[in-house]
MARFI-658939 format. One record per residue (C-alpha): residue in three letters; x, y, z. Coordinates in nm, 2 decimals, always signed. Layout:
N
PT,residuo,u,v,w
PT,ALA,X,Y,Z
...
% end
This chain:
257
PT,residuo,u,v,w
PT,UNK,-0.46,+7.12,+9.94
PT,UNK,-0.20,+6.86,+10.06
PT,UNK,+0.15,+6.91,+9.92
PT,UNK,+0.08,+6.54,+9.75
PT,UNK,-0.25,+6.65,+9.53
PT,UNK,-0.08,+6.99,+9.45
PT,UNK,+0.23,+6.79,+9.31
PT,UNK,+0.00,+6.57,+9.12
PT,UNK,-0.25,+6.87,+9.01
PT,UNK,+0.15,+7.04,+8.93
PT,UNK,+0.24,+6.74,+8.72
PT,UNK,-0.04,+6.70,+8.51
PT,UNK,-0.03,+7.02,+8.41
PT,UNK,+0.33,+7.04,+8.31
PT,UNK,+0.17,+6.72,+8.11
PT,UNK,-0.06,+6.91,+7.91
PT,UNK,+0.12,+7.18,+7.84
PT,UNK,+0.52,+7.05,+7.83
PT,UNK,+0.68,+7.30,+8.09
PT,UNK,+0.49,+7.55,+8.36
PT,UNK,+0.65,+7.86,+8.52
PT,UNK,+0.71,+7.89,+8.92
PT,UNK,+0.52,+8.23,+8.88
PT,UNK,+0.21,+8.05,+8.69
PT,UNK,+0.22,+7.79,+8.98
PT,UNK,+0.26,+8.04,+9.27
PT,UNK,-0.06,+8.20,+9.11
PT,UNK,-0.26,+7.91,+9.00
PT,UNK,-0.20,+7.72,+9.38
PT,UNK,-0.19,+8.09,+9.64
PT,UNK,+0.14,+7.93,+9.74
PT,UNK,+0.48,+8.08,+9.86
PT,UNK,+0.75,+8.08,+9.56
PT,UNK,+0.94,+7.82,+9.81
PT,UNK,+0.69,+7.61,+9.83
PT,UNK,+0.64,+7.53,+9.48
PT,UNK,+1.01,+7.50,+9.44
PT,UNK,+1.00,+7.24,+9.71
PT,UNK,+0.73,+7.05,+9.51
PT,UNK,+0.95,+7.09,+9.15
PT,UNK,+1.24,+6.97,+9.34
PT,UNK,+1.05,+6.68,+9.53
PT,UNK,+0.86,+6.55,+9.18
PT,UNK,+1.26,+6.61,+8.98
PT,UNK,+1.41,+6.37,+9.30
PT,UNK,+1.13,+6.12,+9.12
PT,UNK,+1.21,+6.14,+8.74
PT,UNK,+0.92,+6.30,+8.64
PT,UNK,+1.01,+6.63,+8.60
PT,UNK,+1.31,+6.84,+8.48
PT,UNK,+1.41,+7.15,+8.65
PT,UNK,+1.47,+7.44,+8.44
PT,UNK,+1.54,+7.83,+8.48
PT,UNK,+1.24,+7.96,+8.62
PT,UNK,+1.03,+7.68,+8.58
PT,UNK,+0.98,+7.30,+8.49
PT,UNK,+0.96,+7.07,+8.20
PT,UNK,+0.90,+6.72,+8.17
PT,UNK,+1.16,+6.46,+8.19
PT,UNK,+1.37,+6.25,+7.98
PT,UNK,+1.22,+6.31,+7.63
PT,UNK,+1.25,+6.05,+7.38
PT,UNK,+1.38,+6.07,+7.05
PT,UNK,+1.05,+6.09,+6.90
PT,UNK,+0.91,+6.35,+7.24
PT,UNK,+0.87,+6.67,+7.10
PT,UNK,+0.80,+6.93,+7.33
PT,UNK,+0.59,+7.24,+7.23
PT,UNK,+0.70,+7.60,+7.16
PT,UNK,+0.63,+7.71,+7.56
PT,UNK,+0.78,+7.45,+7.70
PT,UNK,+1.15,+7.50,+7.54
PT,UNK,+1.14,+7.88,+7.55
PT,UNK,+1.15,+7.88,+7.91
PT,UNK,+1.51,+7.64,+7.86
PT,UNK,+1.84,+7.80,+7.87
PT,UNK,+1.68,+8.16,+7.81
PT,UNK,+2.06,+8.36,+7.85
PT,UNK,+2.21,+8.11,+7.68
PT,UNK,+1.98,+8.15,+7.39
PT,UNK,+1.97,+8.54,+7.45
PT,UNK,+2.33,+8.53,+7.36
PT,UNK,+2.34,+8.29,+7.06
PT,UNK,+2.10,+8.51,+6.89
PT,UNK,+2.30,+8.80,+6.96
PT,UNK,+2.58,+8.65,+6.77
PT,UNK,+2.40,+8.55,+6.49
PT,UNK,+2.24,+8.88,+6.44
PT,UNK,+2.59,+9.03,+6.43
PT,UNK,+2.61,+8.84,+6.11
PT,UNK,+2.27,+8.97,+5.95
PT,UNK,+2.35,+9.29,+5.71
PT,UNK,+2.11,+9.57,+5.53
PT,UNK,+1.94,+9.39,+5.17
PT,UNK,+1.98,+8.99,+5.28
PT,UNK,+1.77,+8.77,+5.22
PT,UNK,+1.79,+8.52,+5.51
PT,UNK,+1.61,+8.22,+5.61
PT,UNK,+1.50,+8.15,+6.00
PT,UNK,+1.39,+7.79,+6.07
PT,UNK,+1.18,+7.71,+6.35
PT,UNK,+1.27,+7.76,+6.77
PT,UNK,+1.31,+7.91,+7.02
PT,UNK,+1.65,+8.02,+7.00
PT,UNK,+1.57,+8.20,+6.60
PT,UNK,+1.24,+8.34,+6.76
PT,UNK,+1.47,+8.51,+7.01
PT,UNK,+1.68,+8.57,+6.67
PT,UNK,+1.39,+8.74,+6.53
PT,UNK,+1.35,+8.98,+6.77
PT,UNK,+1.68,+9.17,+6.76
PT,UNK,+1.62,+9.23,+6.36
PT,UNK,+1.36,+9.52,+6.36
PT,UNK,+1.64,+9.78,+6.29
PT,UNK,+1.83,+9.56,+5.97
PT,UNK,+1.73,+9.74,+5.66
PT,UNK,+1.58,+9.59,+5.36
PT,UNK,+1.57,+9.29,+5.53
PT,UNK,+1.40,+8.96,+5.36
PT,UNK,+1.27,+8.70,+5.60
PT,UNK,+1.16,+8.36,+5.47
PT,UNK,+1.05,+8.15,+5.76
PT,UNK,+0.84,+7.85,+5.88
PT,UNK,+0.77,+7.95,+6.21
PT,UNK,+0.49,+8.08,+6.33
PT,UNK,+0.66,+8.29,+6.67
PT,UNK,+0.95,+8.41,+6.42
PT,UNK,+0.69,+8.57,+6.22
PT,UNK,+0.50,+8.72,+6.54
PT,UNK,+0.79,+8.88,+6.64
PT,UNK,+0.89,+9.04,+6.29
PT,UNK,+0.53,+9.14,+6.26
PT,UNK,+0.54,+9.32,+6.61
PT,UNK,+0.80,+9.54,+6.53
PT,UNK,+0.73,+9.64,+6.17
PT,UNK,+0.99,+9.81,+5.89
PT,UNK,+0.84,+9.94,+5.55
PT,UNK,+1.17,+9.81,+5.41
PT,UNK,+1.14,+9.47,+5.56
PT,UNK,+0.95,+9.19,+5.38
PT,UNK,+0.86,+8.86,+5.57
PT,UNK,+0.80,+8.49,+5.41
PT,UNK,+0.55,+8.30,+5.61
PT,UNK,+0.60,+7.96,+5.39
PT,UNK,+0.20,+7.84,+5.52
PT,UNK,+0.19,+7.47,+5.58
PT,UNK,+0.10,+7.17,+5.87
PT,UNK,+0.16,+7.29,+6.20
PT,UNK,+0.36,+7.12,+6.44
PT,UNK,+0.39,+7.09,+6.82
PT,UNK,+0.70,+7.36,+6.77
PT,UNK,+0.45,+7.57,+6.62
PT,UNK,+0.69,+7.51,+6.27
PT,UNK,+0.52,+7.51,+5.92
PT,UNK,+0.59,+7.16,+5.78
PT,UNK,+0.43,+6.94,+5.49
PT,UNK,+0.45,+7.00,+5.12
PT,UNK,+0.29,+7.32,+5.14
PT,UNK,+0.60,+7.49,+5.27
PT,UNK,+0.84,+7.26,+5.08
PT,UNK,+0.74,+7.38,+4.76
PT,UNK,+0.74,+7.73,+4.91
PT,UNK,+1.13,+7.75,+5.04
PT,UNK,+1.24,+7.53,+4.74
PT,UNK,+1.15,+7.81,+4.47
PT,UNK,+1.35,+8.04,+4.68
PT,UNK,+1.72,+8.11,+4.77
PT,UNK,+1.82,+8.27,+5.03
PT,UNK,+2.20,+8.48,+5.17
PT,UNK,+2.20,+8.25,+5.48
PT,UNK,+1.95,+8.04,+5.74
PT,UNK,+1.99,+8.03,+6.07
PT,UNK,+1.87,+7.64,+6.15
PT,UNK,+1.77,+7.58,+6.52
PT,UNK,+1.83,+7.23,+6.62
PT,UNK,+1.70,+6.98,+6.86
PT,UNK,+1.99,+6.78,+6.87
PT,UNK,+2.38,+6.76,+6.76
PT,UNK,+2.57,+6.41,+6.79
PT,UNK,+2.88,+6.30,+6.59
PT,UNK,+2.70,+6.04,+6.46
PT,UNK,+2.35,+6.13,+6.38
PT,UNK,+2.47,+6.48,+6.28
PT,UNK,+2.18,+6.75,+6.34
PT,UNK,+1.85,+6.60,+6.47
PT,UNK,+1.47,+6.68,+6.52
PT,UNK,+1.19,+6.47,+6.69
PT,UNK,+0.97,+6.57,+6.40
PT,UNK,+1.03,+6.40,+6.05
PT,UNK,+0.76,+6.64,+5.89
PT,UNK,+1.00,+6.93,+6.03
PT,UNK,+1.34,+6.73,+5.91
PT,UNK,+1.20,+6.76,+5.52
PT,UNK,+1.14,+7.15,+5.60
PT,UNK,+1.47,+7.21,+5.72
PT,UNK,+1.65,+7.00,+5.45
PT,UNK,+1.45,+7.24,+5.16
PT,UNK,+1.60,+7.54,+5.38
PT,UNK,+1.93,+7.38,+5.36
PT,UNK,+1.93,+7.37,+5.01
PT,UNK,+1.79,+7.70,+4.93
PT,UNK,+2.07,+7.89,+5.18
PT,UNK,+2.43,+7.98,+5.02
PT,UNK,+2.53,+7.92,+5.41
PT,UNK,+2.41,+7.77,+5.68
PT,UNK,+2.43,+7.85,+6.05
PT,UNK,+2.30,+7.62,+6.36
PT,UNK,+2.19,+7.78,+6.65
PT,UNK,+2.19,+7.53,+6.94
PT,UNK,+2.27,+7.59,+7.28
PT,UNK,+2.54,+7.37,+7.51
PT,UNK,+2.23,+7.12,+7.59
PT,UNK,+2.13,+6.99,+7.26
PT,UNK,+2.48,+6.78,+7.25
PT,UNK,+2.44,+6.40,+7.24
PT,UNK,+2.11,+6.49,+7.24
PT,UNK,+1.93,+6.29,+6.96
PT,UNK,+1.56,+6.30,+6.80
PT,UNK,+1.47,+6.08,+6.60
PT,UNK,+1.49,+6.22,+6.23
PT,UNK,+1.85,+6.34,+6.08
PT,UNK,+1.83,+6.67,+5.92
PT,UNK,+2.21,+6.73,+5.79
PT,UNK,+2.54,+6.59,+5.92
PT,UNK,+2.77,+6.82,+6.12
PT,UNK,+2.99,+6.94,+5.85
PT,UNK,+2.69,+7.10,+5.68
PT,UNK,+2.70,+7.36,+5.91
PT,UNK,+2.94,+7.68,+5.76
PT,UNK,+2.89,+7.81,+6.15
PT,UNK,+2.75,+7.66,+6.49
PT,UNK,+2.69,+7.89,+6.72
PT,UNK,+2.70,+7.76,+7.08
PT,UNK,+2.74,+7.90,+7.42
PT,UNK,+3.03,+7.81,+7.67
PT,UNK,+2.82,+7.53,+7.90
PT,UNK,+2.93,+7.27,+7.59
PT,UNK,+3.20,+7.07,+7.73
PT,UNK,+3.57,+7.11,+7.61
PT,UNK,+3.60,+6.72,+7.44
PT,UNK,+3.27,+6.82,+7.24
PT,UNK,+3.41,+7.16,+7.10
PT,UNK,+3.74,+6.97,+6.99
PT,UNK,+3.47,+6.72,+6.82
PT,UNK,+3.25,+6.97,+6.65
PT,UNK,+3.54,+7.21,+6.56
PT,UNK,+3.71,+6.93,+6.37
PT,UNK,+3.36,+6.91,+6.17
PT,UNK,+3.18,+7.25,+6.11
PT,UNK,+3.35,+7.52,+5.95
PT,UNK,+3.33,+7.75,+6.20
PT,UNK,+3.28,+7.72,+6.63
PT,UNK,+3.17,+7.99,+6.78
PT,UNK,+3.11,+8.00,+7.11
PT,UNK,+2.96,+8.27,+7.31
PT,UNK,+2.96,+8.41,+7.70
PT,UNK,+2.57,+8.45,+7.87
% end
């Protein structure tokens, strides 16, 4: 195969599926590890592609471009490691917490098998695979049902009448975007309502969101920054935009991959 149809074969792919691993492509194409980086790098040099650890995504999504659940887990995966770290410092025996959908909470998820009498109410489908996989007699896990989403999130009435009879210690809210002026965003206004009802059932909430979701903006406003009782964020976000979101949210934190 020429290096021009394997870049095209390459691209469509990352087309159907939102983001591809180097491995998967070294595999799929009996091709050296270089060589598909050289293609990556040559269809990025065009636009069409975004280069990301260990892989590639597809470029310049709109505001309304959501990308899929495998696409964004393969983004910013120490970064996200170490966000969810933090925030499960913060996660104590007999909660009740809420987890909304992402990457960054399903990484969350995973580093809460040993909290005790733990109460889990989430929309996501992965957060709930990973509580599931690792399971505590003492731990109880909310799976609100609903329409699912590209982000494989639980959206629609269904699981707005499900988090609104609850209430919940705290929810950790994944975002797809933070601006000043558009507050917290998400490319998905079926997942906006979701995460407002979390909002309102949570005593305090706390926004994951790694250094690349600044000025990043989809097209639905879920809260404005000084909702947030906590932002967790990781030490890529620039110095002017921790002085901007410090003077909003209650709480910066900011953490080392």
């Amino acid at each position: 195969m020429l290096a021009q149809q394997r870049q095209t074969a390459i691209l469509d792919l990352i087309r159907q599926r939102g983001g591809v691993r180097v491995s998967h492509l070294v595999s799929r194409f009996g091709v050296s590890d270089m060589t598909i980086r050289r293609d990556l790098e040559a269809l990025a040099e065009r636009g069409l592609v975004d280069k990301v650890h260990g892989g590639a995504t597809l470029a310049g999504p709109g505001s309304a471009e959501e990308p899929g659940f495998a696409a964004k887990s393969i983004r910013q995966q120490a970064e996200k490691r170490a966000i969810a770290e933090r925030a499960a410092a913060m996660v104590e025996p007999g909660m009740a917490i809420a987890l909304s959908a992402g990457t960054t909470t399903a990484a969350l998820a995973t580093l809460l098998s040993d909290v005790r009498g733990l109460t889990v109410v989430t929309n996501s489908i992965p957060v709930a695979d990973a509580l599931y996989q690792n399971p505590r007699a003492d731990q109880t896990v909310v799976l609100t049902g609903g329409i699912r989403t590209p982000s494989d999130a639980l959206t629609g009435p269904v699981a707005e009448a499900a988090i609104s009879a609850l209430n919940v210690d705290l929810l950790f809210l994944g975002v797809h975007g933070i601006s000043p002026r558009t507050g917290f965003t998400t490319p998905n206004l079926l997942e906006a309502g979701v995460n407002r009802c979390l909002i309102g059932a949570a005593r305090r909430l706390v926004v994951l969101a790694d250094h690349t979701k600044w000025e990043t903006i989809g097209i639905a406003t879920i809260a404005p920054l000084e909702a947030a009782d906590v932002l967790i964020t990781d030490r890529g976000l620039p110095t002017d935009a921790r002085t901007v979101i410090d003077e909003q949210v209650g709480e910066l934190v900011v953490v080392d991959p």
